[in-house]
C-alpha beads as a LAMMPS data file, in Angstrom:
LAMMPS data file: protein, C-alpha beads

391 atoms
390 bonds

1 atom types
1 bond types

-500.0 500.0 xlo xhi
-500.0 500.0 ylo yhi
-500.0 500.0 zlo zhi

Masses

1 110.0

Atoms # bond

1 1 1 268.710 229.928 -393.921
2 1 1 267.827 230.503 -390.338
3 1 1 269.536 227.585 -389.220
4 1 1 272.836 228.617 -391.412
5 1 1 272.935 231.683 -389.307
6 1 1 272.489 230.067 -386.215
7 1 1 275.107 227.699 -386.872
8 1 1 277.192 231.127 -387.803
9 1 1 276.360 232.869 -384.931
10 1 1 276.684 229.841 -382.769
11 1 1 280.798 229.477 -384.570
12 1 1 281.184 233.178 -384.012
13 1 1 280.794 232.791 -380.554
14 1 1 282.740 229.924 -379.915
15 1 1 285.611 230.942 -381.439
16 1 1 285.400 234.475 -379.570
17 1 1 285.598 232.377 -376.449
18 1 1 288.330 230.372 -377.015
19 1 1 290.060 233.329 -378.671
20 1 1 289.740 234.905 -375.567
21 1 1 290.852 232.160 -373.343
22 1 1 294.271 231.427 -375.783
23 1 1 294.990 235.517 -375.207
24 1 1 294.685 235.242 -371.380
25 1 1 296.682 231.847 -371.086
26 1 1 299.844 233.906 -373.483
27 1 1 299.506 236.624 -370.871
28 1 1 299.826 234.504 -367.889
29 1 1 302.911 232.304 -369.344
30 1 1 304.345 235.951 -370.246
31 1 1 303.750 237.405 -367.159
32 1 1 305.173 233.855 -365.335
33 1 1 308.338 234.278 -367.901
34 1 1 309.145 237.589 -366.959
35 1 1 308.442 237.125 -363.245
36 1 1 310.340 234.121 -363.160
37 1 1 312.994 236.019 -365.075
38 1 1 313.531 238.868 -361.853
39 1 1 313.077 236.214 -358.983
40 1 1 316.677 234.448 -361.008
41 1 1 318.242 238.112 -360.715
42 1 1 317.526 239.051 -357.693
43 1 1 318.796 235.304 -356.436
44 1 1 322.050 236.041 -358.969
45 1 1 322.200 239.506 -357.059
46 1 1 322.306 237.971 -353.589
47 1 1 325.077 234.669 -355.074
48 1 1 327.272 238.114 -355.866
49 1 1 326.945 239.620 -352.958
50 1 1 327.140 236.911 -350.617
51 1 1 330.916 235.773 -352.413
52 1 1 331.766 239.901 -352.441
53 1 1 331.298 239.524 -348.114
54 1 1 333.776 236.464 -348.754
55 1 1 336.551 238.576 -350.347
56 1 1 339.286 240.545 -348.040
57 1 1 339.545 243.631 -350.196
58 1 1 335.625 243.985 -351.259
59 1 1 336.127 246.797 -354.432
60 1 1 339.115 245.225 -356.293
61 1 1 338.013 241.450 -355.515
62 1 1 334.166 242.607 -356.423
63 1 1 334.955 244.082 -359.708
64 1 1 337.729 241.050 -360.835
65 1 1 334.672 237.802 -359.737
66 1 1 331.996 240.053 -361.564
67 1 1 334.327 240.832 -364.683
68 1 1 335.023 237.011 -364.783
69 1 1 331.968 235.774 -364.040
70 1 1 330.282 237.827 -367.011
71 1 1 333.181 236.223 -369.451
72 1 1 332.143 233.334 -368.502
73 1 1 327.775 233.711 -368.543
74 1 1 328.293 235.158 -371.718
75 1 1 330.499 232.472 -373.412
76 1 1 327.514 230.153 -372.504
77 1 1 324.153 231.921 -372.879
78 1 1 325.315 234.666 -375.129
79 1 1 324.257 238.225 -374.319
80 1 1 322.886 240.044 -371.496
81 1 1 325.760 239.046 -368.914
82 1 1 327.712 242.115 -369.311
83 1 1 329.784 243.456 -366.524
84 1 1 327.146 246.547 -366.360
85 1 1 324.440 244.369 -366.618
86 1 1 325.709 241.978 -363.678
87 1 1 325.978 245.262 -361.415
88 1 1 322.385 246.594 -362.155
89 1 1 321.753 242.875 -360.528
90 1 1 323.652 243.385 -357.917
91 1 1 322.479 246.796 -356.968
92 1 1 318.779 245.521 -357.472
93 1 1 319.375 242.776 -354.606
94 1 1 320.801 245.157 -352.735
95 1 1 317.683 247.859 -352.974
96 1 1 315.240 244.888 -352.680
97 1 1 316.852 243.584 -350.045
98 1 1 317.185 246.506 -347.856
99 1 1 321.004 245.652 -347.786
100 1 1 321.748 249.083 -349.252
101 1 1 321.675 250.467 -346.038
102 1 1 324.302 247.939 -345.605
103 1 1 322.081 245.990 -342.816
104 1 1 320.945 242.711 -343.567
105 1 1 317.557 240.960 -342.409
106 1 1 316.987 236.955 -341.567
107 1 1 314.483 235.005 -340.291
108 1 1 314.390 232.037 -338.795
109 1 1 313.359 229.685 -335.416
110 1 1 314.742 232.595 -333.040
111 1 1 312.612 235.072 -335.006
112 1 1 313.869 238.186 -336.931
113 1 1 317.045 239.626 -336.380
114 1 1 319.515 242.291 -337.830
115 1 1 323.184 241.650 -339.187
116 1 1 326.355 244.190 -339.986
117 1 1 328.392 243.319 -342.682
118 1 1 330.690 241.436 -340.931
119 1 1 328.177 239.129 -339.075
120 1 1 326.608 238.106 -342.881
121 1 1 329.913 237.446 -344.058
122 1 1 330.628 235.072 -341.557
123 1 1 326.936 233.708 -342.029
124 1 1 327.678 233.466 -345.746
125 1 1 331.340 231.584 -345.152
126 1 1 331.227 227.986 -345.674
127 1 1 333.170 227.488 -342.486
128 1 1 330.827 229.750 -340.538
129 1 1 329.665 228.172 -337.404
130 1 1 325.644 229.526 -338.229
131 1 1 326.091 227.372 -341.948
132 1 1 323.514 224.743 -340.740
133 1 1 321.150 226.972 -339.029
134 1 1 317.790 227.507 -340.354
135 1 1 318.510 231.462 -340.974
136 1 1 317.287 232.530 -344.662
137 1 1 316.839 236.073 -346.411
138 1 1 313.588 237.107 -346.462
139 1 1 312.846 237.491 -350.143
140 1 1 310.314 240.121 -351.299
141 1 1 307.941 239.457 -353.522
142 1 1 308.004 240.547 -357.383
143 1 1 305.432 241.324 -359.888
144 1 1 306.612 243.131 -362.237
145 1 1 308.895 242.482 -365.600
146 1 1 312.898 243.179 -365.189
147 1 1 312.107 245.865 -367.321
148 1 1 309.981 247.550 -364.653
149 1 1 312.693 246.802 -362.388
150 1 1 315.112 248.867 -363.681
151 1 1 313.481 252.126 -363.551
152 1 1 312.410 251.713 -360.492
153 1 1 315.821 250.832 -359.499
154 1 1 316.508 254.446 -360.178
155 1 1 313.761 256.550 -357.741
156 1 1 316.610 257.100 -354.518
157 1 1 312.852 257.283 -352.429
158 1 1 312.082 254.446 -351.144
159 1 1 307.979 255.773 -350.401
160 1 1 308.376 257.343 -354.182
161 1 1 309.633 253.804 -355.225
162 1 1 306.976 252.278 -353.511
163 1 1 304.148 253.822 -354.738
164 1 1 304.829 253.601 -358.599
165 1 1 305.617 249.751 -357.494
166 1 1 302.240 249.386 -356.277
167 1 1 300.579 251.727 -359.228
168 1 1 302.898 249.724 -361.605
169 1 1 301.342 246.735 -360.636
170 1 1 297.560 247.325 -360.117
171 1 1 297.515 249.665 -363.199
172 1 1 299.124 247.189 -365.513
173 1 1 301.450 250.085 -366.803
174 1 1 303.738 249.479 -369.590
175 1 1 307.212 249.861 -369.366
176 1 1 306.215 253.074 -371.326
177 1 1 303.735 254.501 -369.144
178 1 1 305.860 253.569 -365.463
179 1 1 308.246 255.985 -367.392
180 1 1 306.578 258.957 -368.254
181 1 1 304.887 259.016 -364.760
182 1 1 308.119 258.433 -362.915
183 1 1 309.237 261.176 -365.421
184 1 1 305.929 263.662 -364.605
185 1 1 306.610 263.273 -360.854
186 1 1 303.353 261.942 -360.754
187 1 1 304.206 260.925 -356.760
188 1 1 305.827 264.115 -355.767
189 1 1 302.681 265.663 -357.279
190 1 1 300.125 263.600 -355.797
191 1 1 301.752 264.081 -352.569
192 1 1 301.462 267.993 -352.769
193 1 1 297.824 268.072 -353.727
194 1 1 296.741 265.767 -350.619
195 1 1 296.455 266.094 -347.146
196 1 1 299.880 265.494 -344.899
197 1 1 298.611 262.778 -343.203
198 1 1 297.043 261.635 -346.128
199 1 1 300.914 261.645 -347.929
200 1 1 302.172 258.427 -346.228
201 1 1 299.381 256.557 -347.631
202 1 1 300.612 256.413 -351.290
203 1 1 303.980 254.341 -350.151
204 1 1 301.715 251.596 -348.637
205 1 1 298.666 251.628 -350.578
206 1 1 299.543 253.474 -353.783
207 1 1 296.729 256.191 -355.061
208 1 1 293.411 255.387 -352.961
209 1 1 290.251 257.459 -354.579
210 1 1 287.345 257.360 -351.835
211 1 1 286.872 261.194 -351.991
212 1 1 286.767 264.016 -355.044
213 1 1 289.492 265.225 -354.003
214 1 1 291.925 262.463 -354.345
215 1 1 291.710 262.376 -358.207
216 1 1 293.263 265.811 -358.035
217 1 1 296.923 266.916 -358.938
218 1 1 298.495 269.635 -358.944
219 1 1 299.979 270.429 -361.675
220 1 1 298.516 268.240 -364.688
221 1 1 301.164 267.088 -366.677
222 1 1 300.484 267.837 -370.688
223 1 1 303.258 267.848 -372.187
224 1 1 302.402 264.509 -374.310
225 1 1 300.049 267.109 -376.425
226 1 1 302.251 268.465 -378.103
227 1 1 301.786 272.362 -377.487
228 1 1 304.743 274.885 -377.178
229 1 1 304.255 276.814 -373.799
230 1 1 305.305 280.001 -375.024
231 1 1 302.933 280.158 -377.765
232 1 1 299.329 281.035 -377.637
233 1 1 296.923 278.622 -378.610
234 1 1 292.875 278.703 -378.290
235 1 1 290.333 276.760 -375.577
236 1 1 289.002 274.730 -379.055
237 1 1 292.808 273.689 -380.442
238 1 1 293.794 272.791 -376.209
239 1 1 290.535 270.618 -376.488
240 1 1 291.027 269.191 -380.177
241 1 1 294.909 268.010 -378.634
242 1 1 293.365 266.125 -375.673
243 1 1 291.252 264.008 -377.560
244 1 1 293.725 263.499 -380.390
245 1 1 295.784 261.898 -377.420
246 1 1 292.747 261.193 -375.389
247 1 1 294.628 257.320 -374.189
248 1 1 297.646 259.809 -372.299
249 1 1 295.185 261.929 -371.080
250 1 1 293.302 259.500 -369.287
251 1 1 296.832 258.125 -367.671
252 1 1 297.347 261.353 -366.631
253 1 1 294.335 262.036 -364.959
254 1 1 294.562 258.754 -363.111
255 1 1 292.606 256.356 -361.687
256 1 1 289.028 255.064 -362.920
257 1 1 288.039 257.204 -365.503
258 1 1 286.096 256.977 -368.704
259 1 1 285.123 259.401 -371.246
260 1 1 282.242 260.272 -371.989
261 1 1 281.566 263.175 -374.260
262 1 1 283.273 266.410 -375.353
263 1 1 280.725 269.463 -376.076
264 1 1 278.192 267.656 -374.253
265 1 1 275.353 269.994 -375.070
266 1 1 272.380 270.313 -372.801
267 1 1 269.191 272.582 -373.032
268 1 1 268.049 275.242 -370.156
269 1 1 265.614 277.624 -370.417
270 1 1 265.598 277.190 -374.119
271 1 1 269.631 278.340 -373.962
272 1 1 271.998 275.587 -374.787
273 1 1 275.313 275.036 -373.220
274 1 1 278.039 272.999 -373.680
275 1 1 280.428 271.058 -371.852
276 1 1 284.077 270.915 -373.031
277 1 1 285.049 267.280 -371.502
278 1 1 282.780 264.727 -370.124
279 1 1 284.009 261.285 -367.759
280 1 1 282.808 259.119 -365.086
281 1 1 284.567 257.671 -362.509
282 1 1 284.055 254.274 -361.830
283 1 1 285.647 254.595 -358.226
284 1 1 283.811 258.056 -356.942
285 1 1 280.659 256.390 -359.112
286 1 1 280.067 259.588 -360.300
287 1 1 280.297 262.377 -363.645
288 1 1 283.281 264.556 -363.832
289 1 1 282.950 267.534 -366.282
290 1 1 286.413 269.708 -367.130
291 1 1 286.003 273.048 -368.548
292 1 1 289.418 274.256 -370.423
293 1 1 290.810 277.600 -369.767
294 1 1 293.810 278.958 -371.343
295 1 1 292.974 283.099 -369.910
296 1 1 292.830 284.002 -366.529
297 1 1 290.034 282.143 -364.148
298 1 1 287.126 284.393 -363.500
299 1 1 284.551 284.199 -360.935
300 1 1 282.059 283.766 -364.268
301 1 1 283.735 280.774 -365.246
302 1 1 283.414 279.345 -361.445
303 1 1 279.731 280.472 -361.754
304 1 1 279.185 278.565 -365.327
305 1 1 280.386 275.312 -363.409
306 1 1 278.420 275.815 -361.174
307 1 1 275.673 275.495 -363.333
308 1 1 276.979 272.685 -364.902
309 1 1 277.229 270.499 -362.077
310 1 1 274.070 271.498 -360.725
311 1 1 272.241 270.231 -363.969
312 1 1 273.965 266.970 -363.591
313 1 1 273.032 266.658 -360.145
314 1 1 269.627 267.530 -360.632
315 1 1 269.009 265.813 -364.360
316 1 1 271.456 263.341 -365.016
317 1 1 272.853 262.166 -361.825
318 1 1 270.830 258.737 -360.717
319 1 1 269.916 258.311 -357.389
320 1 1 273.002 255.566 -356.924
321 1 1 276.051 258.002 -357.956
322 1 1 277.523 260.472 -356.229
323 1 1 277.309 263.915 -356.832
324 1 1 279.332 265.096 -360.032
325 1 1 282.753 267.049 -359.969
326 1 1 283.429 269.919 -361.207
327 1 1 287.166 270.883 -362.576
328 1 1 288.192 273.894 -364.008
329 1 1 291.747 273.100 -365.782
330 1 1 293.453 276.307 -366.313
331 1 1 297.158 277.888 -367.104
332 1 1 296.733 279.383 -363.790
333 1 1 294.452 278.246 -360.923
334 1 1 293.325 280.867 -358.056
335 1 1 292.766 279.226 -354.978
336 1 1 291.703 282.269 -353.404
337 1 1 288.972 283.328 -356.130
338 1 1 287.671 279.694 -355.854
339 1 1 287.115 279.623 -352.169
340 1 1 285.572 283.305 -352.123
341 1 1 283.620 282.599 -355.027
342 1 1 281.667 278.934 -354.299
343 1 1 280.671 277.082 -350.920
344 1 1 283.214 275.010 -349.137
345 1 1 281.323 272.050 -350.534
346 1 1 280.579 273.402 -353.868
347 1 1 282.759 270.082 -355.151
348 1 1 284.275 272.323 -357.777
349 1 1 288.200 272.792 -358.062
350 1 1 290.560 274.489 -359.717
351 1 1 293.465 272.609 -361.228
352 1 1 296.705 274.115 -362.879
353 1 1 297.914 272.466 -366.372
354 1 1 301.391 272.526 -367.584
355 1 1 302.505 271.865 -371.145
356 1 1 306.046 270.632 -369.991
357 1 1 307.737 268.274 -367.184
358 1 1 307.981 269.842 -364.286
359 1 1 310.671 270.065 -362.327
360 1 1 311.515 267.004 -360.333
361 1 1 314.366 268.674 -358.191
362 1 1 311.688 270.958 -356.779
363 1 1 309.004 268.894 -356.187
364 1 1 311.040 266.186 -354.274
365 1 1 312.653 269.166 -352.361
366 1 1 308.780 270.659 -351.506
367 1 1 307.682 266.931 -350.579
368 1 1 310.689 266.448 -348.340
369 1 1 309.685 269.884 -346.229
370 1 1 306.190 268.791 -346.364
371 1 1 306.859 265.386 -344.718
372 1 1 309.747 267.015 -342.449
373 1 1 307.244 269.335 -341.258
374 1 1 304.477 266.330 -340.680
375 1 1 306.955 264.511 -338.816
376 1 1 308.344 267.559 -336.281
377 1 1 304.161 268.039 -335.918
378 1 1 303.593 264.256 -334.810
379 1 1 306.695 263.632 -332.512
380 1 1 305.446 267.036 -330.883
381 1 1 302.130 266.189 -330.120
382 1 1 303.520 262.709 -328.741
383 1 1 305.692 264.728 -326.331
384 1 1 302.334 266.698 -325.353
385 1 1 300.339 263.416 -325.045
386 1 1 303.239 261.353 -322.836
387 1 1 303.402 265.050 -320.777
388 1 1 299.878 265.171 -319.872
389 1 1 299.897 261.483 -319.409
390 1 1 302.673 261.938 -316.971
391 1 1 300.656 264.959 -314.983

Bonds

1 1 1 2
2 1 2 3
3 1 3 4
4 1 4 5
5 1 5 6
6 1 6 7
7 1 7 8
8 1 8 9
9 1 9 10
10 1 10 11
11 1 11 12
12 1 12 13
13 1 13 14
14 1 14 15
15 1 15 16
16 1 16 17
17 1 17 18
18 1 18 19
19 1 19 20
20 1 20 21
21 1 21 22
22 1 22 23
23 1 23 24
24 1 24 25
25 1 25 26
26 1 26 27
27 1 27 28
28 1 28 29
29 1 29 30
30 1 30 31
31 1 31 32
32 1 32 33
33 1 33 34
34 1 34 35
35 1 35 36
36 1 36 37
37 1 37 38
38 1 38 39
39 1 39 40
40 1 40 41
41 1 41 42
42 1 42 43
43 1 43 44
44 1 44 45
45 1 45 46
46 1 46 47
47 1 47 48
48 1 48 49
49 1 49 50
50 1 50 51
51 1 51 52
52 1 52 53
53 1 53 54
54 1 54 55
55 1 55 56
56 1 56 57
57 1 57 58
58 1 58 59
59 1 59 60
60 1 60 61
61 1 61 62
62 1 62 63
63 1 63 64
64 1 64 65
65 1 65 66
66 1 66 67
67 1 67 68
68 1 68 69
69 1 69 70
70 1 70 71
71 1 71 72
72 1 72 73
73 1 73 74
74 1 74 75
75 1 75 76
76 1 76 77
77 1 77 78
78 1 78 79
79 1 79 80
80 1 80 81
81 1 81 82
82 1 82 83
83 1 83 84
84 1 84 85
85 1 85 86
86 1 86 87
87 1 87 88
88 1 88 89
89 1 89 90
90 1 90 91
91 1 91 92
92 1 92 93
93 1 93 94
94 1 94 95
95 1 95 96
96 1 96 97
97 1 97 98
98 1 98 99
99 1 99 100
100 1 100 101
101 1 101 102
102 1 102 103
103 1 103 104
104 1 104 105
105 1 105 106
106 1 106 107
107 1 107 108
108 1 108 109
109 1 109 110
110 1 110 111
111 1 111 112
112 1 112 113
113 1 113 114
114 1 114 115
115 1 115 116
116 1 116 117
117 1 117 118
118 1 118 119
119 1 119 120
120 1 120 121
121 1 121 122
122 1 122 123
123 1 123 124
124 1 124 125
125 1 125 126
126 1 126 127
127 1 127 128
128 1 128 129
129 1 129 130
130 1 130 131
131 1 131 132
132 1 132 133
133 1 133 134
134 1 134 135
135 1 135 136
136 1 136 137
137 1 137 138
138 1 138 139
139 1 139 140
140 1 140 141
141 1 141 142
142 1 142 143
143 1 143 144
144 1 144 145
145 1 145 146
146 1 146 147
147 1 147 148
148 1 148 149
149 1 149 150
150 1 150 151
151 1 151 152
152 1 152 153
153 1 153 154
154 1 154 155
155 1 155 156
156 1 156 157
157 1 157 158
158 1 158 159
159 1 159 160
160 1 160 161
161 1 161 162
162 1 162 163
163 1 163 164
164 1 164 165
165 1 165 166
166 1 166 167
167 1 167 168
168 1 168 169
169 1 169 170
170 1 170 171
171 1 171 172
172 1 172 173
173 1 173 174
174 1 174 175
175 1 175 176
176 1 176 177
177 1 177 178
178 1 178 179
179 1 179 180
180 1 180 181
181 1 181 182
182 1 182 183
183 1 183 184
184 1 184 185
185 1 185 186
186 1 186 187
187 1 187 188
188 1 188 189
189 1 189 190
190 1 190 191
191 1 191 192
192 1 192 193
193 1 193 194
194 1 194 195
195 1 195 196
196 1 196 197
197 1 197 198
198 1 198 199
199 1 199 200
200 1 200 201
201 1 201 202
202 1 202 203
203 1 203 204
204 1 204 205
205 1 205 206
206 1 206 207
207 1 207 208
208 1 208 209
209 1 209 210
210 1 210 211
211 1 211 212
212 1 212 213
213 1 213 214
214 1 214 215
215 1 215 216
216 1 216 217
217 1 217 218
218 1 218 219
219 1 219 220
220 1 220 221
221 1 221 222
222 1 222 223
223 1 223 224
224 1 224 225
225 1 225 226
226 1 226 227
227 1 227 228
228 1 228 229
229 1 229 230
230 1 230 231
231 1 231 232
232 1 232 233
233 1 233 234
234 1 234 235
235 1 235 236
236 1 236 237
237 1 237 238
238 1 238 239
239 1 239 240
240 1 240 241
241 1 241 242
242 1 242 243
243 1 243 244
244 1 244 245
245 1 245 246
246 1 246 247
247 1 247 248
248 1 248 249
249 1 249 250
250 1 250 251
251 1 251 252
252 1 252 253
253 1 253 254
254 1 254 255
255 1 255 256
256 1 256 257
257 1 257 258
258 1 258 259
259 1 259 260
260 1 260 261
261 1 261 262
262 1 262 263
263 1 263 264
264 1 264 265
265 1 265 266
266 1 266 267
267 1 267 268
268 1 268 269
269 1 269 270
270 1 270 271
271 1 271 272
272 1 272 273
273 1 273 274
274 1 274 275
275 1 275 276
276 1 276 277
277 1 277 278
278 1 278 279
279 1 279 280
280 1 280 281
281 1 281 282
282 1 282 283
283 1 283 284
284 1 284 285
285 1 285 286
286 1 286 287
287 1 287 288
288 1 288 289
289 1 289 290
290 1 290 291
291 1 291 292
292 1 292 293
293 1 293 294
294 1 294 295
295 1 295 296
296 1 296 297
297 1 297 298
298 1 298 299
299 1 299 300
300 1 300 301
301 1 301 302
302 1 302 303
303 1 303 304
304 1 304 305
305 1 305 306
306 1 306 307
307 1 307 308
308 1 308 309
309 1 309 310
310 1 310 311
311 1 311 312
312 1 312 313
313 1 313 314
314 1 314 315
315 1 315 316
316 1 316 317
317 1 317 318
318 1 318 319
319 1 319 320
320 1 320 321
321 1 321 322
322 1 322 323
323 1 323 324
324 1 324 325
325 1 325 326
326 1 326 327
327 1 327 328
328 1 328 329
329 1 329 330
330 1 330 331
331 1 331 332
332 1 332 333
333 1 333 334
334 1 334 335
335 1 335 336
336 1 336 337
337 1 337 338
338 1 338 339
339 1 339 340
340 1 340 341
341 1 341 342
342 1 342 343
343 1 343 344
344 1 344 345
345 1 345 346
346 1 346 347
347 1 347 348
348 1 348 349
349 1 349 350
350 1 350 351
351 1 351 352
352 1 352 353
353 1 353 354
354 1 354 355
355 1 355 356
356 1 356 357
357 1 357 358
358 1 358 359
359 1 359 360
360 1 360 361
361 1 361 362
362 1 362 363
363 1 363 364
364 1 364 365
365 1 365 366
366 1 366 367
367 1 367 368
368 1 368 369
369 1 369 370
370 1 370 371
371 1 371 372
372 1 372 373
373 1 373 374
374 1 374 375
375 1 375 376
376 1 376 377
377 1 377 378
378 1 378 379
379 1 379 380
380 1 380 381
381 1 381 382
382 1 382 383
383 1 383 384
384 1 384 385
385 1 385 386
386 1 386 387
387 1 387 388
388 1 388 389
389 1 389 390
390 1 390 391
């Protein structure tokens, strides 16, 4: 009987394994298919272009090649070659490319070097003089499924474009997901809660988390729950929502988390208290408790998480993590209140919640004066540092 199981056991295992393996292998030739799939658009994207820069009147002659050549794509692989279709591929060369600021980059023996329009046109004629030179367009490189593409087609910022590229990627969001956070302004909001020199990180190296304060934003975005904002609802039914749609609600609170526990009760002086929300961060290696608040943040409630972080420091915290986070996720969040009420590093912070999108005019206005401001503030203390310099 004992050897049955084994043998069971033994099966079980080995077919987990190669279960396993046959998943990974589909995901790989999927993720080959569809990457293959935007390296032949973007290549399709520069063919059009290039024969546009041949024609003598660019719009009519443009619009006439593209029109024909979708007739004819279409007559022999069926759909997809639409004439709308063919100019999303042309305009995602063009943002790829950098051409859309209607400068072109090559590369080549005599090192990098910029053309107009003109000077790739005669590159790209077959009688041009610079056909048999070793010149080629850089081409970026691609990760993501045409599918991906195409939103991000639409973010105008290029650092905004960037960074949900980068998040895309390393996150492994769905087309789904890149979505909703290109929808939630999830980079205009990032870039608001951070530091200003800290903002031109997240075009070049997407969300980094090396400090507590990094997996803040300002405002969370909750509108997945399903909550009207103008009507009242309790701390309990607020709760109940998040963990009814507890996969969202780790999206939107970013990187590394995992929960944990909600009404984590522990024991003090024969009084027990509970937490509302329990997680760890894998990154910050350390506990993150959230209390919900849907009245007005008191200096009691700043007090109580206090407490609560200072038990987990003390009796659950081991000696490897770091110490735990507090966040108090209310309607309204006091900035002032918190930085009367605790120590500058109490590791406790407010953080606003909002049960609809925000407004992604105003944020990308706010970033834009943020970064204008940064900017004006570094050329100035150049001009300082090249004035002293000169004295």
């Amino acid at each position: 009987m004992n050897e049955i199981s084994n043998t069971t056991d033994r099966l079980e295992g080995l077919f987990s394994r190669v279960t396993d393996l046959i998943e990974q292998a589909r995901k790989r030739v999927a993720t080959t298919v569809n990457v293959a799939e935007v390296y032949t658009k973007y290549h399709i994207g520069q063919y059009i272009v290039e024969e546009e820069l041949q024609g003598k009147e660019r719009a009519a002659y443009g619009k006439s090649i593209l029109q024909e050549l979708s007739n004819r794509l279409t007559e022999r692989y069926g759909k997809g070659w639409s004439y709308p279709n063919l100019r999303k591929i042309r305009q995602f060369y063009l943002v790829y490319s950098n051409l859309i600021n209607t400068d072109y980059q090559i590369q080549g023996e005599k090192g990098n070097h910029r053309l107009t329009n003109s000077e790739f046109g005669e590159l790209c004629s077959p009688n041009s003089n610079l056909v048999n030179t070793v010149y080629q367009i850089e081409t970026p490189k691609f990760s993501l499924s045409w599918s991906h593409y195409l939103i991000l087609m639409s973010i105008d910022n290029p650092d905004a474009r960037s960074f949900y590229e980068i998040e895309c990627a390393q996150q492994q969001w769905s087309v789904r997901q890149l979505s909703r956070q290109v929808g939630s302004s999830l980079y205009e909001r990032l870039a608001l809660s951070r530091d200003k020199n800290e903002v031109m990180r997240l075009a070049t190296e997407g969300q980094t988390i090396e400090k507590p304060s990094d997996i803040i934003k300002n405002p969370l975005t909750l509108e997945f729950l399903g909550l009207k904002p103008d009507v009242s609802y309790s701390e309990s039914k607020l709760e109940n929502a998040i963990i009814s749609k507890m996969q969202q609600f780790l999206l939107e609170l970013g990187k590394g988390f995992l929960f944990e526990a909600r009404q984590k009760r522990f024991t003090f002086d024969e009084q027990h208290f509970y937490v509302d929300l329990v997680f760890y961060n894998r990154l910050l290696q350390c506990y993150v408790l959230i209390d919900l608040k849907t009245d007005k943040l008191t200096h009691q409630d700043l007090g109580q998480m206090q407490m609560y972080v200072n038990y987990y420091d003390r009796y659950v915290k081991q000696d490897f993590e770091k110490p735990t986070v507090g966040i108090l996720l209310c309607e309204r969040k006091n900035d002032t209140l918190v930085e009367l009420t605790l120590p500058k590093d109490a590791n406790i912070y407010a953080s606003a919640y909002q049960l609809y999108l925000p407004d992604k005019a105003l944020l990308q206005a706010k970033v834009r004066e943020w970064i204008a401001e940064f900017e004006e503030q570094r050329e100035q203390s150049q001009v300082d540092l090249d004035s002293a310099e000169a004295r």
